[in-house]
C-alpha positions in Angstrom: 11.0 10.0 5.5 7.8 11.8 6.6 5.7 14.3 4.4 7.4 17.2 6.1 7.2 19.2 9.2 3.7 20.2 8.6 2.9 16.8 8.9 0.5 14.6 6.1 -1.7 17.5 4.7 -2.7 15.1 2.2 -4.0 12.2 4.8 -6.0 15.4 6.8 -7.5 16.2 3.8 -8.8 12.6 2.8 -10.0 11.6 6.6 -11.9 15.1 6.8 -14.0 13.9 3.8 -14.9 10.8 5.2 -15.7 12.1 8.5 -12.5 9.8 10.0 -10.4 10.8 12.6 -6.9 9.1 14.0 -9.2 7.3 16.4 -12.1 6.1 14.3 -9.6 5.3 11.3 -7.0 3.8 14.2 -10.0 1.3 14.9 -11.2 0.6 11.4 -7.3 -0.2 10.4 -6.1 -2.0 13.5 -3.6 0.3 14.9 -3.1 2.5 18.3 -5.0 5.9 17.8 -1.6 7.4 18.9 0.0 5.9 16.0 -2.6 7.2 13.8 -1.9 10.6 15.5 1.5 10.6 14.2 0.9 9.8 10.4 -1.1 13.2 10.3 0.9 15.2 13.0 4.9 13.5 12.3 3.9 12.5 8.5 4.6 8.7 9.9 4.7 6.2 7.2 2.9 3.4 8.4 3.6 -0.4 7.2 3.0 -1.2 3.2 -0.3 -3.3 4.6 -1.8 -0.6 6.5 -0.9 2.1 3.5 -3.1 0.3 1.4 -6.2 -0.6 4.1 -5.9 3.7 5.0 -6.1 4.6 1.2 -8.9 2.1 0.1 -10.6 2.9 3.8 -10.3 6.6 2.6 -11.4 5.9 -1.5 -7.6 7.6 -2.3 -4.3 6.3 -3.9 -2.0 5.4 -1.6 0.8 6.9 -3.2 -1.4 10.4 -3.0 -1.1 10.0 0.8 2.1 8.3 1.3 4.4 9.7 -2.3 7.3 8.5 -0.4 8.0 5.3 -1.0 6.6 5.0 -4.3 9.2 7.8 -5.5 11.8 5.9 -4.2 10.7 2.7 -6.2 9.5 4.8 -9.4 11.6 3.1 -11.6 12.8 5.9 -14.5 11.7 3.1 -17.3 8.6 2.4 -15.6 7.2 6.0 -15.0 6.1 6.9 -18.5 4.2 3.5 -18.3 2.2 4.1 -14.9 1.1 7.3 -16.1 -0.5 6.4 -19.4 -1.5 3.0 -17.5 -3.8 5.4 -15.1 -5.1 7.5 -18.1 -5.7 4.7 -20.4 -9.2 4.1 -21.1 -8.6 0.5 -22.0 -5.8 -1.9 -22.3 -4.9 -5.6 -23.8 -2.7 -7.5 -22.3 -0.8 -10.5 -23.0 1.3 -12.2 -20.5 2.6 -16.3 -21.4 4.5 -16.5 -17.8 2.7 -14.6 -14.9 -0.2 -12.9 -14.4 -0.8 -9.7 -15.3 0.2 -7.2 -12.8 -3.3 -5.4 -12.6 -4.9 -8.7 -12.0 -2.6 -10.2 -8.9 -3.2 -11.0 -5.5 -1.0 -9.4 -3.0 0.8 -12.6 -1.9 1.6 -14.0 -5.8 3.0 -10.1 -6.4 5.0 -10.5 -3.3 6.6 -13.8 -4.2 7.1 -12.9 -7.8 8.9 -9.8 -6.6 11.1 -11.8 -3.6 12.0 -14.3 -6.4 15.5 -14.9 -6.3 16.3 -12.5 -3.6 17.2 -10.0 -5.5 15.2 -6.9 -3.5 15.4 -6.2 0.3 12.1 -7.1 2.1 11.4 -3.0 2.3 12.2 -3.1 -1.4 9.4 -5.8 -2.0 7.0 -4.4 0.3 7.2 -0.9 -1.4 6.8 -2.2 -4.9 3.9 -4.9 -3.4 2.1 -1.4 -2.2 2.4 0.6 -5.6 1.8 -2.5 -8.1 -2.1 -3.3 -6.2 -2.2 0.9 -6.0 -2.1 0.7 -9.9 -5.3 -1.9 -10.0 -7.1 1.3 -8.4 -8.0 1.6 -12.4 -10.4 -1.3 -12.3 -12.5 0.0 -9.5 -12.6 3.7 -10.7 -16.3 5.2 -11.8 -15.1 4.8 -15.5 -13.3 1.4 -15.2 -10.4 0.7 -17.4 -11.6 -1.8 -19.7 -9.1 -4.7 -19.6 -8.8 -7.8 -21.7 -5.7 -9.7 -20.2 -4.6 -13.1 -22.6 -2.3 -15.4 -20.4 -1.3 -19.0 -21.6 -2.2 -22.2 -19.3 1.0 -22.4 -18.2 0.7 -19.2 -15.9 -2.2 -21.3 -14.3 0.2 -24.3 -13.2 3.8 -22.9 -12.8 4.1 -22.4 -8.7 5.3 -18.7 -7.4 5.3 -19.9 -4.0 5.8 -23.2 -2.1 2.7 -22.7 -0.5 -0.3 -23.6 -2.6 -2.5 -21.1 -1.2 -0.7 -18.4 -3.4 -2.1 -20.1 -6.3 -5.2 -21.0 -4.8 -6.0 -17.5 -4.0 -4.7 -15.9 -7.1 -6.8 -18.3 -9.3 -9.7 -17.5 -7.5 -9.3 -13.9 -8.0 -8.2 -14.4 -11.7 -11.7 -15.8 -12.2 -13.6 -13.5 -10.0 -12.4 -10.2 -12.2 -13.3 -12.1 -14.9 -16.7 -12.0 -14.1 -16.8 -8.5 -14.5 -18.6 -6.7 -17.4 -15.1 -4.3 -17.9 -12.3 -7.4 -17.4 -12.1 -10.5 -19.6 -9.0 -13.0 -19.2 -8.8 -15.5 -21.8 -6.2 -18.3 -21.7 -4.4 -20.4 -24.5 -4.3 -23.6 -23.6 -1.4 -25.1 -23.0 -1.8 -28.1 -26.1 -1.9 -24.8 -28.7 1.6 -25.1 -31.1 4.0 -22.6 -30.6 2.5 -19.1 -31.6 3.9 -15.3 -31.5 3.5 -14.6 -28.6 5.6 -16.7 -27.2 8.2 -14.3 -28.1 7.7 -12.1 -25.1 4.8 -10.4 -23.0 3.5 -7.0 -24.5 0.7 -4.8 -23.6 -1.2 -2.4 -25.3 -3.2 1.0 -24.1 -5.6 3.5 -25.6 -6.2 6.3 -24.4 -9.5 8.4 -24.0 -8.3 11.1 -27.0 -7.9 7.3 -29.1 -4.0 7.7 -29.0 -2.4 3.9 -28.5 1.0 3.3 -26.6 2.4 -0.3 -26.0 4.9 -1.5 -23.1 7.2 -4.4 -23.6 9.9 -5.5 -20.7 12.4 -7.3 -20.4 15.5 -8.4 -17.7 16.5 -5.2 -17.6 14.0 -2.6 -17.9 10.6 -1.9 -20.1 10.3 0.2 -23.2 6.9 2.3 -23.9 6.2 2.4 -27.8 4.7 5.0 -29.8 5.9 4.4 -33.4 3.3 3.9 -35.5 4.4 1.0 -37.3 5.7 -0.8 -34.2 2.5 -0.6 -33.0 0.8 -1.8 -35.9 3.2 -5.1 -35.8 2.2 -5.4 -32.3 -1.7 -4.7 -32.9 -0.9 -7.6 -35.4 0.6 -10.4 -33.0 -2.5 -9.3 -30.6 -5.0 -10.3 -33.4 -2.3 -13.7 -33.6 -2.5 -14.6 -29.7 -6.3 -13.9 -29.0 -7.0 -16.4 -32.0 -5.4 -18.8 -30.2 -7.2 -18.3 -27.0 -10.4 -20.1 -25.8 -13.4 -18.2 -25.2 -14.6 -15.7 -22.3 -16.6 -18.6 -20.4 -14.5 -21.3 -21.2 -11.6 -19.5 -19.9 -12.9 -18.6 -16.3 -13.7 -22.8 -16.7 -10.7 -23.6 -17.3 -8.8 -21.2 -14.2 -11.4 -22.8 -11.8 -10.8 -26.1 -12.9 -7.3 -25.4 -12.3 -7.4 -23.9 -8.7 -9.1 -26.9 -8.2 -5.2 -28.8 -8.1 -4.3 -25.9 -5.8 -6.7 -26.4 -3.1 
């Protein structure tokens, strides 16, 4: 499962640029300095949690030091996605049951993804790791400019028996959408029915002005280039962000909410 018999030339590479070795990173990450030793020298894959405090330790991906696991969990359907996701140079997003999967918390991910039981822990904990490697696009030099719309009802429905989940999520959902390059807007929950209900969609440009769209479903997602279906979809955006309040009433609204969650 390791990076080779070479060991992680990749993770050597990163740590020499910081000025980290396995002992100073060992103490910054919370792990024996041995066990550091091995990720460079064995190509050791280290717990999902620790992948992701090396990488953003380390200003990297962690799929660039660790490709591993997130080729074993790179969904076919899914790959064309990620890869315009990361190019895109912004995106508009509308979700009516969950947040958006560049705006969760690690914990609401995880218990989205366990739902049901339908993934082994490992499973969960390697798809936990790549989705928050994806929201590496909102903290780049040239963010990804995102506006996510989500209807109230992703602010109340529980993922988790423990409120904290919410509580935490919430807190972040409003936090981000401080920021200059992220606005979340929400449609509140006595708004009629309206298109979007019909299903979650999202929508990319990317920096050459080319637009793709992903929509999902039970089974798998679909990425759309045809003009015309993009058009019709450009068209239910216009729809759903009518029916949305404002920027500031929004972020209101979620903190008022996480309020119930505390």
């Amino acid at each position: 499962m390791g990076n080779g018999a070479v060991g992680n030339e990749a993770l050597r590479v990163a740590m020499a640029d910081k000025g980290e070795t396995a002992e100073s990173l060992a103490g910054k990450v919370g792990v024996d300095p041995k066990t550091a030793a091995r990720w460079l020298a064995d190509g050791r894959i280290p717990h999902p949690r620790t992948r992701i405090a090396v990488a953003n330790l380390l200003g990297r991906k962690a799929a660039e030091l660790w490709p591993e696991p997130f080729r074993r969990r790179d969904l076919p359907w899914f790959r064309a996605w990620a890869e315009l996701e990361q190019d895109a140079r912004s995106i508009r997003s509308y979700e009516p049951l969950l947040v958006p999967g560049l705006l969760q918390t690690e914990a609401y991910a995880r218990s989205v993804l366990a739902t049901g039981g339908l993934l082994a822990p490992t499973e969960v904990d390697e798809m936990v790791v790549a989705r928050l490697a994806r929201q590496r696009v909102l903290e780049r030099e040239t963010p990804l400019q995102l506006v996510a719309v989500i209807d109230e009802v992703v602010l109340r429905r529980p993922v988790s028996r423990d409120p904290r989940v919410m509580a935490e999520q919430l807190a972040q959902l409003a936090a981000l959408g401080e920021r200059e390059h992220v606005q979340v807007r929400v449609i509140p929950a006595e708004n009629p029915w309206h298109t979007g209900l019909a299903g979650p969609f999202v929508l990319a440009r990317m920096p050459d002005g080319a637009e793709a769209a992903y929509l999902d479903n039970q089974l798998r997602g679909q990425v759309v280039t045809d003009s015309a279906d993009l058009a019709s979809l450009g068209a239910r955006w216009e729809s759903v962000t009518g029916e949305a309040l404002p920027r500031r009433r929004s972020i209101d609204l979620i903190r008022e909410v996480a309020t119930t969650w505390s």
